[in-house]
C-alpha positions in Angstrom: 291.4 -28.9 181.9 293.2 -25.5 183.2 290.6 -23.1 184.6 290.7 -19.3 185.1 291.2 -19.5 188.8 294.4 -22.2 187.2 295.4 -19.8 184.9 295.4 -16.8 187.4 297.2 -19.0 190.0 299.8 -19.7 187.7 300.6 -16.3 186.9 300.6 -15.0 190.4 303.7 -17.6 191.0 305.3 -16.9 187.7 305.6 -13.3 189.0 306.7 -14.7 192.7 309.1 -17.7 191.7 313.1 -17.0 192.6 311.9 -13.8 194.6 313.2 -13.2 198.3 310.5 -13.5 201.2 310.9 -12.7 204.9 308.2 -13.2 207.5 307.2 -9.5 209.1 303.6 -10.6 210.5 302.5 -13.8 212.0 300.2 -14.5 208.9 303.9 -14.1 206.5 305.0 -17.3 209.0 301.6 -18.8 208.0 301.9 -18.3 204.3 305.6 -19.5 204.0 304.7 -22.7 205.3 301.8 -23.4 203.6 303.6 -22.5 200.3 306.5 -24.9 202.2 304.2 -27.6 202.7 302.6 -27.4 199.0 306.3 -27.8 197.9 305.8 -24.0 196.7 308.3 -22.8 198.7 309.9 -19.7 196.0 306.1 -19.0 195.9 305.9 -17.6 199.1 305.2 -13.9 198.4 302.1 -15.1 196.2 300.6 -17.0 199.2 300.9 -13.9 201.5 298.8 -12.2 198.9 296.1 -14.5 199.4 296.4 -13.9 203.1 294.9 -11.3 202.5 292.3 -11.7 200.4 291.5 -15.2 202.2 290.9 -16.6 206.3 293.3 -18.6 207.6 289.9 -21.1 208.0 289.6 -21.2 204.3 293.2 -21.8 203.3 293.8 -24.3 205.6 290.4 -25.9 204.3 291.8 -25.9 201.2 294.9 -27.2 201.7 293.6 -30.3 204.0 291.3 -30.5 201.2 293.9 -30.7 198.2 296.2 -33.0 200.4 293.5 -35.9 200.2 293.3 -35.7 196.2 295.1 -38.6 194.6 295.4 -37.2 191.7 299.1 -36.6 189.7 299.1 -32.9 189.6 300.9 -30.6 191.8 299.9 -29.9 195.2 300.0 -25.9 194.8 297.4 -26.2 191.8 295.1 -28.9 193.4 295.4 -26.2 196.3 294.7 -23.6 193.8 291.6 -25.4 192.7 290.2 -26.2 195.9 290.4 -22.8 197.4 287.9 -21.7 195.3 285.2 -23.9 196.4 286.3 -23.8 200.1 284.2 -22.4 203.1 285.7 -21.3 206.5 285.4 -24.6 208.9 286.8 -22.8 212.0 289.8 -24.8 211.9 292.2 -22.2 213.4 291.1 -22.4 216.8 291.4 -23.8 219.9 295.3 -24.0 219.9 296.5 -24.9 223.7 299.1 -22.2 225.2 303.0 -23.2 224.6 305.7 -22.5 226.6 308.6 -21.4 224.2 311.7 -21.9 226.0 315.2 -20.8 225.5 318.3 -22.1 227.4 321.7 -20.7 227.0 324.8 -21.4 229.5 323.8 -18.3 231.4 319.9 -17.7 231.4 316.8 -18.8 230.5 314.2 -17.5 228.6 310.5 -18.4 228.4 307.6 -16.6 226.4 303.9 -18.4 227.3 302.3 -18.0 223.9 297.9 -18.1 223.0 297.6 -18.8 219.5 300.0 -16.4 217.7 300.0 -14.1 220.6 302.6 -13.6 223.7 300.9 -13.7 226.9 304.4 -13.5 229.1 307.7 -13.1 228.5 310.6 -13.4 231.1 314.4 -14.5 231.3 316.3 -15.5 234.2 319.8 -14.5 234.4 321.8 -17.8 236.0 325.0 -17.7 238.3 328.7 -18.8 236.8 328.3 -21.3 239.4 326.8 -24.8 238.2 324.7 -25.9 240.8 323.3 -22.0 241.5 322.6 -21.9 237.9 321.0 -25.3 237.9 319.0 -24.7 241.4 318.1 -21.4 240.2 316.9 -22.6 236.5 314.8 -25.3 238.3 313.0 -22.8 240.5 312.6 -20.7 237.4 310.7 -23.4 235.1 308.6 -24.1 238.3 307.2 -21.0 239.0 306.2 -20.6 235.7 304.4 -23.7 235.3 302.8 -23.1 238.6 301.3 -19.7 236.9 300.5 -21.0 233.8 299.3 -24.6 233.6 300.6 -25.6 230.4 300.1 -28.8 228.2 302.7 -28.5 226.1 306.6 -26.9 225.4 309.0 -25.8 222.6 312.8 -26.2 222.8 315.9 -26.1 220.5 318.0 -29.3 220.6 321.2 -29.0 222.0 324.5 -29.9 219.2 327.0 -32.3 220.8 329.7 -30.4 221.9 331.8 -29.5 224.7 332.8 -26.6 227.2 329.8 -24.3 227.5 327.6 -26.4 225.5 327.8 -29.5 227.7 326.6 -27.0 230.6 324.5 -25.8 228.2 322.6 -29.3 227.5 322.7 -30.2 231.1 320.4 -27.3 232.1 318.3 -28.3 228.8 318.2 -31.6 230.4 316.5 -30.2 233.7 314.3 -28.4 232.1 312.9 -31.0 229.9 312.6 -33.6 233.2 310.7 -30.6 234.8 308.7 -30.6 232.1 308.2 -34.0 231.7 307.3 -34.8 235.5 304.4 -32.4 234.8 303.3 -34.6 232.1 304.3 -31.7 229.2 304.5 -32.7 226.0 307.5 -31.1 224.3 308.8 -31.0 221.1 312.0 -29.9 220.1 314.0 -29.1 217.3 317.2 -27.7 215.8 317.3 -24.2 215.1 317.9 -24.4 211.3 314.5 -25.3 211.1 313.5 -22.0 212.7 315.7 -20.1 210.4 313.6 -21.5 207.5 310.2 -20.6 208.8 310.9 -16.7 208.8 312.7 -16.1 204.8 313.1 -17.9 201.8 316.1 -18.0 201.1 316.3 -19.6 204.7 317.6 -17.1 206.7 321.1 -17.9 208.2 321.6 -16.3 211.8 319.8 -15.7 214.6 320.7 -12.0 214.1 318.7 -12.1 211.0 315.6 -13.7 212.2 316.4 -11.5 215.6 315.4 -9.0 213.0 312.5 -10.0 212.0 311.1 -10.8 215.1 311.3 -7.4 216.5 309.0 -6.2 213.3 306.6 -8.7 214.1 306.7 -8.2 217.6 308.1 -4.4 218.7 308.4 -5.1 222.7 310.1 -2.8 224.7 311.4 -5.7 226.7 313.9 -6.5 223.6 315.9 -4.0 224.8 317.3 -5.7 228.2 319.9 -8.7 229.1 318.0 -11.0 227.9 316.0 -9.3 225.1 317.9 -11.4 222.7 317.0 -14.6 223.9 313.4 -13.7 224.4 313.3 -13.3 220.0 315.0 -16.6 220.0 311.8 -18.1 222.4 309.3 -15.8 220.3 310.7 -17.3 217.2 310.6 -20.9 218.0 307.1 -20.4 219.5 305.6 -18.4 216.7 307.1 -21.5 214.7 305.3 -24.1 216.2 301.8 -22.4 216.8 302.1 -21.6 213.1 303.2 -25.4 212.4 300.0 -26.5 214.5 297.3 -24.9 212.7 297.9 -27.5 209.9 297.2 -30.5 212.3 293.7 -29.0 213.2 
C-alpha cells in the first residue's frame, strides 16, 4: 500500500530526477551519496532537501534500516518509509582523523581532517632532483605523523604510465611504506571516483571539483603554490569521511 509520506517522496523525486546537482557544503557530499547508495543517484537535489529538515543520525538510521528489508521494492522508497519512523542513534560520531594526501611529481600535499572538518593543511614543494625530492617527501610524511598520530590515510592511485608519472608513483610508493611502517591503514582510490562524489552529472576535472571545493571550504591558503593540490587532498578527504559515516 503507497502511503502519504510514499506519495510525498515520490513527488519530491519526480521534481528532482534528470536535474544537475553539485556538492557546495559537506552535508551536499552527504546527500549525493546516500541518494548514490539508494541507487537514487538523479535524486540528489531531493535528498539535500531532507538535509535539512532531517540529522545526519536519522538519515543514516534510516538508510541502515531500509538496507536490511528483504523486501522487492526500491531502496529509495523502503528509505522513504523508514525515515519516518526513525530516531537519531548518534551514529555520526566518533570518526578517527584522516590524513588526506596528495602526491604530484613536484610536491606533496596533506590536509589532517576531524569528521568533515580540516584541522591542518600543508604542501611541500620537492626538488627537480630525485633523491632530494624523495629524502625531502620522507621527512615531510614523518613530521606530520609525528604531530598528528593518525590511524588511518587517503590517497589517489597512481595510472601506469611513464616519464613524470613513474616518478610520480615512486614518491606514492614512499609514502604509502611510511605509512604502512606506522601501521596506517590506507585506502586508496582513482580519482574518477572523487569526481563523482561532488556533481551528478559526475563532474569531469579537477578544475571543476577545484571549484567546488573552494565554496565549501574558502581558505586563504588556496591561493599559494600549492593551493591547488591542497583542494585535490580536501576533496579526496571530504570523500572518504563522508563515505565513512555509512559504515557506523
Amino acid at each position: 500500500m503507497t502511503t502519504i509520506l510514499d506519495r510525498v517522496a515520490i513527488s519530491n523525486r519526480a521534481r528532482t530526477t534528470y536535474t544537475r546537482f553539485e556538492s557546495e557544503t559537506p552535508h551536499d557530499v552527504f546527500a549525493l551519496a546516500l541518494a548514490r547508495k539508494l541507487e537514487d543517484t538523479a535524486a540528489a537535489g531531493h535528498y539535500a532537501r531532507l538535509c535539512q529538515k532531517h540529522t545526519t543520525d536519522q538519515l543514516l538510521h534510516a538508510f541502515h534500516k531500509s538496507m536490511k528489508a528483504q523486501d522487492a521494492e526500491p531502496r529509495y522508497r523502503r528509505f522513504h518509509s523508514c525515515l519516518g519512523t526513525v530516531k537519531s542513534n548518534g551514529g555520526s560520531n566518533g570518526r578517527p582523523r584522516l590524513a588526506a594526501i596528495r602526491v604530484e611529481r613536484r610536491a606533496v600535499a596533506i590536509v589532517i581532517m576531524h569528521a568533515d572538518n580540516p584541522e591542518w593543511l600543508r604542501v611541500r614543494q620537492l626538488s627537480s632532483v630525485h633523491d632530494r625530492a624523495m629524502t625531502s617527501a620522507a621527512y615531510f610524511i614523518s613530521k606530520t605523523m609525528d604531530s598528528f598520530p593518525i590511524t588511518s590515510a587517503a590517497m589517489e592511485t597512481i595510472p601506469d604510465g611513464y616519464g613524470h608519472e613513474y616518478h610520480r608513483g615512486q614518491l606514492s610508493e614512499l609514502v604509502v611504506s611510511l605509512l604502512r611502517d606506522r601501521a596506517v591503514s590506507i585506502t586508496q582510490l582513482r580519482k574518477q571516483e572523487v569526481f563523482e562524489a561532488f556533481g551528478y552529472p559526475p563532474k569531469r576535472s579537477r578544475k571543476e571539483v577545484r571549484g567546488l571545493i573552494e565554496r565549501i571550504y574558502p581558505f586563504e591558503s588556496f591561493s599559494g603554490y600549492g593551493g591547488p593540490l591542497l583542494k585535490d587532498a580536501l576533496a579526496l578527504g571530504l570523500h572518504i569521511q563522508t563515505e565513512r559515516l555509512f559504515f557506523n
